[in-house]
C-alpha positions as a Markdown table, in Angstrom:
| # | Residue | x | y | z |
|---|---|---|---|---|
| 1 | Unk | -65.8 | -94.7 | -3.5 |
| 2 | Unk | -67.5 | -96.2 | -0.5 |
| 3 | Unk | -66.7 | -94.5 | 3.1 |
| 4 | Unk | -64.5 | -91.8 | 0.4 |
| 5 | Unk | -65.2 | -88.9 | 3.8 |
| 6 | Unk | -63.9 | -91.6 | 6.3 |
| 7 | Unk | -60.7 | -92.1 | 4.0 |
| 8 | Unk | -60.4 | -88.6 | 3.3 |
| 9 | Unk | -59.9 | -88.4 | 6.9 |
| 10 | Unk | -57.5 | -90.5 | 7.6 |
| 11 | Unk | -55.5 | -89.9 | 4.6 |
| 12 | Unk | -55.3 | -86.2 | 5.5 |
| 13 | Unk | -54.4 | -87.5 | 9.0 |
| 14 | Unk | -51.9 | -90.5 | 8.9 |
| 15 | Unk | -48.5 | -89.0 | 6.9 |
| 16 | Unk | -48.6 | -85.9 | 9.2 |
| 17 | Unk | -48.7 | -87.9 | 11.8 |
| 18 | Unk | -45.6 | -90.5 | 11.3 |
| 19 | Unk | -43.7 | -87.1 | 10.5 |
| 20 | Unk | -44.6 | -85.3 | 13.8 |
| 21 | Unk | -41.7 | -87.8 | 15.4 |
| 22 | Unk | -39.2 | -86.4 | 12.9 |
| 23 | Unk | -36.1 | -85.1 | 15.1 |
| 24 | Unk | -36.5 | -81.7 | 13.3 |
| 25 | Unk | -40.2 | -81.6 | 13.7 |
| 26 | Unk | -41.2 | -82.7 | 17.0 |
| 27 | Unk | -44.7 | -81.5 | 16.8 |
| 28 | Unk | -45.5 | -84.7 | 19.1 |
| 29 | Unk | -44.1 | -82.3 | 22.0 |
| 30 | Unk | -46.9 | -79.8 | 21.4 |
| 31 | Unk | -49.7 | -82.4 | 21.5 |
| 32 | Unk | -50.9 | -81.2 | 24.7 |
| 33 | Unk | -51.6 | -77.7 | 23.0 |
| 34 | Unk | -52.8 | -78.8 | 20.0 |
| 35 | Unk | -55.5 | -81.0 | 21.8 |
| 36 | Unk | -56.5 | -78.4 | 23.6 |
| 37 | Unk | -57.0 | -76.1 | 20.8 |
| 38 | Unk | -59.6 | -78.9 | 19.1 |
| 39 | Unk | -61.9 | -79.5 | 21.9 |
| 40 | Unk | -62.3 | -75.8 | 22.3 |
| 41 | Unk | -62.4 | -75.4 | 18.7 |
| 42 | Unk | -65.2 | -78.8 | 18.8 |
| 43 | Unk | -67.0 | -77.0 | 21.8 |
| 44 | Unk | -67.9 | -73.8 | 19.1 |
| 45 | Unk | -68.2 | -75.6 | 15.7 |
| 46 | Unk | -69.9 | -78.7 | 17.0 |
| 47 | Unk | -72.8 | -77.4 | 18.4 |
| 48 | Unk | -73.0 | -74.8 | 15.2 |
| 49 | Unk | -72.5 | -77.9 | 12.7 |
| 50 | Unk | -75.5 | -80.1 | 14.3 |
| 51 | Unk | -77.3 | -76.8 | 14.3 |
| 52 | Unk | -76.8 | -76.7 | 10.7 |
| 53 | Unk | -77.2 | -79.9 | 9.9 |
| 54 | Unk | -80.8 | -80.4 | 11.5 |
| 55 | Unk | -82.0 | -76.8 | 9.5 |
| 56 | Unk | -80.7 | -78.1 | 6.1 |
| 57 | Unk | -78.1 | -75.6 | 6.0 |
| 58 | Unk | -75.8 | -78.2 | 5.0 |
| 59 | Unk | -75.8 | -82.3 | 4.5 |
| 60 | Unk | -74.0 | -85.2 | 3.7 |
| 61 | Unk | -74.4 | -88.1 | 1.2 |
| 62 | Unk | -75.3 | -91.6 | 2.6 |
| 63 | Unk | -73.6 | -92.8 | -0.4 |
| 64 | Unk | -70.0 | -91.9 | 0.8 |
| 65 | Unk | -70.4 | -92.5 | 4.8 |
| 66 | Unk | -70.5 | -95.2 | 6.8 |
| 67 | Unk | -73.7 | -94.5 | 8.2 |
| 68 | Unk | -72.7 | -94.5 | 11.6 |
| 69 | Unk | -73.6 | -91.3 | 13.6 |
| 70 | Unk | -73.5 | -89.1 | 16.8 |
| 71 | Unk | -75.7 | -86.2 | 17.9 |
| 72 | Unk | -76.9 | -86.3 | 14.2 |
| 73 | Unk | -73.1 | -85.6 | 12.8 |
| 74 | Unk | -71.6 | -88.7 | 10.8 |
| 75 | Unk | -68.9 | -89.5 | 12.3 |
| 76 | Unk | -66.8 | -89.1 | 10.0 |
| 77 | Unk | -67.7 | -85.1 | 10.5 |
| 78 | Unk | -66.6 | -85.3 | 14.1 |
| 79 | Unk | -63.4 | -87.0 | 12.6 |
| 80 | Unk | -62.8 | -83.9 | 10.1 |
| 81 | Unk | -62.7 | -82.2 | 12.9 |
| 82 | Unk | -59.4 | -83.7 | 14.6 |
| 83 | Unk | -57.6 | -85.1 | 11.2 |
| 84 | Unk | -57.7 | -81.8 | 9.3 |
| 85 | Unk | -56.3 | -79.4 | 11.9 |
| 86 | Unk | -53.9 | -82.2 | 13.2 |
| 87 | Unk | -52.5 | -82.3 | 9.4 |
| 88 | Unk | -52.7 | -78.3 | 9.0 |
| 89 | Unk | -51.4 | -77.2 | 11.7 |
| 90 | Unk | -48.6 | -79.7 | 11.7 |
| 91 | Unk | -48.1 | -78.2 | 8.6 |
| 92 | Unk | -47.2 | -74.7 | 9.8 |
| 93 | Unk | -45.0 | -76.2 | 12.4 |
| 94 | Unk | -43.3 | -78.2 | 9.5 |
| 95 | Unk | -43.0 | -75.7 | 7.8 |
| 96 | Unk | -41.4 | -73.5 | 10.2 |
| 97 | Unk | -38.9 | -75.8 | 11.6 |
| 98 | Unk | -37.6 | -76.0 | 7.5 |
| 99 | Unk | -37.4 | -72.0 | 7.5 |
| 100 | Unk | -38.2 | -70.0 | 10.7 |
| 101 | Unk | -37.8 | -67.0 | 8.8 |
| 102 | Unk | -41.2 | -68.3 | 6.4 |
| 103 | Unk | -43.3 | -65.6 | 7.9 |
| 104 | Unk | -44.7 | -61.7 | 6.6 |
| 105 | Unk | -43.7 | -58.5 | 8.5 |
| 106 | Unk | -45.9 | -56.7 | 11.1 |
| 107 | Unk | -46.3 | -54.4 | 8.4 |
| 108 | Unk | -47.8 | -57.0 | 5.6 |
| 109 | Unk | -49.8 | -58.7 | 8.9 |
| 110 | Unk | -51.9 | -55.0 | 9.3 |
| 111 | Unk | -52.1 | -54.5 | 5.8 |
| 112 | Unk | -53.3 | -58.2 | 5.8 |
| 113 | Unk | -55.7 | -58.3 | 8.5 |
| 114 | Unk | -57.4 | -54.5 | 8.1 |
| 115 | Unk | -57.9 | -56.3 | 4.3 |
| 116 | Unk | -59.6 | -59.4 | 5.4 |
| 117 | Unk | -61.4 | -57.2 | 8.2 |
| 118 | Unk | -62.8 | -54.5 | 5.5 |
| 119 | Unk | -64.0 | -57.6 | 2.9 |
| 120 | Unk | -65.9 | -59.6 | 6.1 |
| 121 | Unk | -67.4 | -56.2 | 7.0 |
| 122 | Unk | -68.8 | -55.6 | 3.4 |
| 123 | Unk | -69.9 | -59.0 | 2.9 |
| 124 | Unk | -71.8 | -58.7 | 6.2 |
| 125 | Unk | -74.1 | -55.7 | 4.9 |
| 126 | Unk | -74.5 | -57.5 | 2.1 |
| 127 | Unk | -75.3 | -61.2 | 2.9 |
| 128 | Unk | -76.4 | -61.0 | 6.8 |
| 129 | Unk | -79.4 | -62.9 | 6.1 |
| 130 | Unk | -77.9 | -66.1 | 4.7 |
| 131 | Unk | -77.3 | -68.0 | 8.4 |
| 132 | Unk | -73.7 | -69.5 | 7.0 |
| 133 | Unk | -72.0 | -66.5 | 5.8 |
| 134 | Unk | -73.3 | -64.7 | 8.8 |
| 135 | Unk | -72.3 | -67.1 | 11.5 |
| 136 | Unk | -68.7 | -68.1 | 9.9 |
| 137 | Unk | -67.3 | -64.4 | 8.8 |
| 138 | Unk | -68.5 | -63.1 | 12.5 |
| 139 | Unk | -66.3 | -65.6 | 14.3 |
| 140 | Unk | -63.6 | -65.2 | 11.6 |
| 141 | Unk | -63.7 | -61.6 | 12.9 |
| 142 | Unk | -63.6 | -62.6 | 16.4 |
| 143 | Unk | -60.9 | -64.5 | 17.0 |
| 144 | Unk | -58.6 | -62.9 | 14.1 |
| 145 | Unk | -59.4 | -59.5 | 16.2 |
| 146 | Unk | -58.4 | -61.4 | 19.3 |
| 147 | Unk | -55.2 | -62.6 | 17.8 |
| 148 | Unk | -54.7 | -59.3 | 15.7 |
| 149 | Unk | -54.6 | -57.5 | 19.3 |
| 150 | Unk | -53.4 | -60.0 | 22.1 |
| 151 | Unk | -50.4 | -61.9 | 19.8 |
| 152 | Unk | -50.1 | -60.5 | 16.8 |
| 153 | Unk | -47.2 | -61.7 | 16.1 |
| 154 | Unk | -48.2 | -65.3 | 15.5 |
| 155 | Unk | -49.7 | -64.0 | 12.9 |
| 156 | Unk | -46.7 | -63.2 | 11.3 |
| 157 | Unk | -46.4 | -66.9 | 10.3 |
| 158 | Unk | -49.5 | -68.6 | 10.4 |
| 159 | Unk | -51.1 | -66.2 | 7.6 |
| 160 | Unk | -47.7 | -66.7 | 5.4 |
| 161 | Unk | -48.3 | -70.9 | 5.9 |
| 162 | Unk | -52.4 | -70.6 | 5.5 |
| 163 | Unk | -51.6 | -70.1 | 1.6 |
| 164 | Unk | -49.4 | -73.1 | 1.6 |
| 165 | Unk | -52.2 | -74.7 | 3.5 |
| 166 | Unk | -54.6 | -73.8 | 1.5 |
| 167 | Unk | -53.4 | -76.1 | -1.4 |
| 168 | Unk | -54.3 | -79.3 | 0.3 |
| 169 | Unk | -57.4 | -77.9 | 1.7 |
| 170 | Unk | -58.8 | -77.1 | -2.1 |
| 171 | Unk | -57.9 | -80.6 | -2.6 |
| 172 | Unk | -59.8 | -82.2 | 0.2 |
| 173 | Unk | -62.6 | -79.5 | 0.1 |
| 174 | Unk | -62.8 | -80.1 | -3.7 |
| 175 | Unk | -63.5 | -83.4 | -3.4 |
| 176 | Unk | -65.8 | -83.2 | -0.2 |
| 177 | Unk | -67.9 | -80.6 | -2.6 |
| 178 | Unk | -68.0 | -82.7 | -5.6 |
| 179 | Unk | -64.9 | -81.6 | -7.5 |
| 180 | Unk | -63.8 | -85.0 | -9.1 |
| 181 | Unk | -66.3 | -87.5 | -8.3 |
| 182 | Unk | -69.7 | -88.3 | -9.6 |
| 183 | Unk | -71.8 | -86.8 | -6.6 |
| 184 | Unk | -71.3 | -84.5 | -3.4 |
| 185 | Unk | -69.8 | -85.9 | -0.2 |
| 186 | Unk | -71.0 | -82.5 | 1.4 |
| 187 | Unk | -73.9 | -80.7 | -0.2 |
| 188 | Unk | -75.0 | -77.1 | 0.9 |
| 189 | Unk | -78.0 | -75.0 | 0.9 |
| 190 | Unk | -77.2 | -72.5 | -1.4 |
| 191 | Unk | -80.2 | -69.8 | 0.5 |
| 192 | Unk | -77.5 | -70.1 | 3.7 |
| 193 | Unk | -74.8 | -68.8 | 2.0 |
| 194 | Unk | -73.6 | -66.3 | -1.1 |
| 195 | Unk | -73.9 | -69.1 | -3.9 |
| 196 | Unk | -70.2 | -68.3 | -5.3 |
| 197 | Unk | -68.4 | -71.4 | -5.4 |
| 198 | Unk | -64.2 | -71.3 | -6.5 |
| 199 | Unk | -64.8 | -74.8 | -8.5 |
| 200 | Unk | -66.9 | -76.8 | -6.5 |
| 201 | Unk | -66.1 | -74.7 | -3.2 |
| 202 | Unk | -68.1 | -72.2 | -1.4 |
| 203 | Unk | -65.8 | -69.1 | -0.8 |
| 204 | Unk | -67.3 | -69.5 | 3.2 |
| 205 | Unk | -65.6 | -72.3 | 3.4 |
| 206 | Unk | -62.1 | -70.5 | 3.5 |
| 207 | Unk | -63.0 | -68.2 | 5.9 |
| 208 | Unk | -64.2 | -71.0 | 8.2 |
| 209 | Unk | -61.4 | -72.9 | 7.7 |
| 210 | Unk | -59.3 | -70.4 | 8.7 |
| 211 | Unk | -61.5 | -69.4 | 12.1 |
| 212 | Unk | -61.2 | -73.0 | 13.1 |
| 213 | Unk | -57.4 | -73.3 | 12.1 |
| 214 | Unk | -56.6 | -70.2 | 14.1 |
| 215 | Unk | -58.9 | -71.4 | 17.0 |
| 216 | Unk | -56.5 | -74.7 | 17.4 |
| 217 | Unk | -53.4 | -72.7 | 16.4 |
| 218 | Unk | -53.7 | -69.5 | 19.1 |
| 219 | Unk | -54.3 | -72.7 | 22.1 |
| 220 | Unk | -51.3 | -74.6 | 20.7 |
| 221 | Unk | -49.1 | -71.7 | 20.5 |
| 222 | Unk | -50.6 | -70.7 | 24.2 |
| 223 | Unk | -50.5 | -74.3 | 26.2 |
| 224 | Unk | -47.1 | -75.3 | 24.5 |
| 225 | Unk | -45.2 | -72.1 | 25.8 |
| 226 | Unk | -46.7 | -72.3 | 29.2 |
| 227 | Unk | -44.4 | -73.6 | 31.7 |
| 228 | Unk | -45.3 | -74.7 | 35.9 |
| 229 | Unk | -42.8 | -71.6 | 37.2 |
| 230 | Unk | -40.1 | -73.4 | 39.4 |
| 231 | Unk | -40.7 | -73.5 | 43.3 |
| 232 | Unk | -38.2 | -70.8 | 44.9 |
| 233 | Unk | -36.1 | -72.0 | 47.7 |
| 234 | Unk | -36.7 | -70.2 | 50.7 |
């Protein structure tokens, strides 16, 4: 199981991409989007992830890494950071362009979002001391406010393919927290966060997997529709 993270990585990273030339697909023509969305999505979880690391809010095993690291992240963390999204949000595209009807109504979006909004509040009175729970569910609420007012609806279909991809995330995430190996890849602090775990996975971990998914998707969806206006003739 040596370098499992860095294999994780790339596994979660290479079959999405070969697809993303696929003449129905074509999510290689929203690259320049897409990249955009992960180095502003980098420029908010990096800094919070080294932040994290150095406290002992979170670690990873030597045991599963290569060893190799920058600004005290492995880096196979800074590579979770491109091959994950890459492979999620290629998913929601995927899925899309098999069923662009594969979406909720505005109607199951509100419902939806003044849901997630009520639990995160809650949560919040309840566990604002633990420094992950905190920090995560506060951003979730950001930018799901930001898209819940500004676009809401994208939301239509991202939330509908989230639970699709949140099958291969519980796979990954499962075995990044110890699910089916011997030892953690990734161990927490249990102090940091609420202790409840679904398997080997703490329940934080869904809600920042969906504030940095929608991070990368809201740029994507943003950059690929722009267009240069054409010059008028005079």
């Amino acid at each position: 199981m040596e370098y499992l993270y860095l294999w994780l990585n790339l596994g979660s990273f290479i079959i999405p991409f070969l697809f993303s030339f696929h003449p129905k697909i074509q999510f290689y023509k929203k690259w320049k989007g897409f990249l955009i969305g992960v180095l502003v999505m980098m420029a908010i979880f990096i800094p919070w992830d080294i932040a994290f690391t150095t406290n002992g809010f979170w670690g990873f095993n030597d045991a599963y890494i290569t060893g190799y690291t920058f600004l005290s992240l492995p880096i196979e963390e800074w590579l979770f950071f491109f091959c994950i999204p890459y492979a999620c949000i290629f998913t929601h595209y995927a899925i899309l362009a098999l069923n662009k009807n594969f979406k909720f109504s505005i109607q199951t979006v509100n419902v939806t979002v003044v849901l997630l909004f009520s639990i995160l509040i809650v949560t919040l009175w309840y566990y604002y001391d633990r420094w992950y729970t905190l920090v995560n569910f506060v951003y979730a609420l950001l930018i799901l406010g930001l898209l819940f007012n500004r676009n809401r609806a994208s939301l239509q279909s991202f939330l509908a393919t989230y639970l699709i991809i949140l099958i291969p995330f519980f796979i990954v995430n499962g075995t990044l927290t110890g699910g089916w190996i011997e030892e953690q890849v990734v161990w927490y602090n249990n102090i940091e966060n609420m202790g409840i775990r679904l398997h080997t996975i703490p329940v934080e971990d869904i809600i920042y997997n969906l504030g940095m998914l929608l991070t990368v998707f809201a740029c994507t969806e943003y950059f690929s529709k722009k267009t240069i206006k054409p010059v008028e003739n005079s």
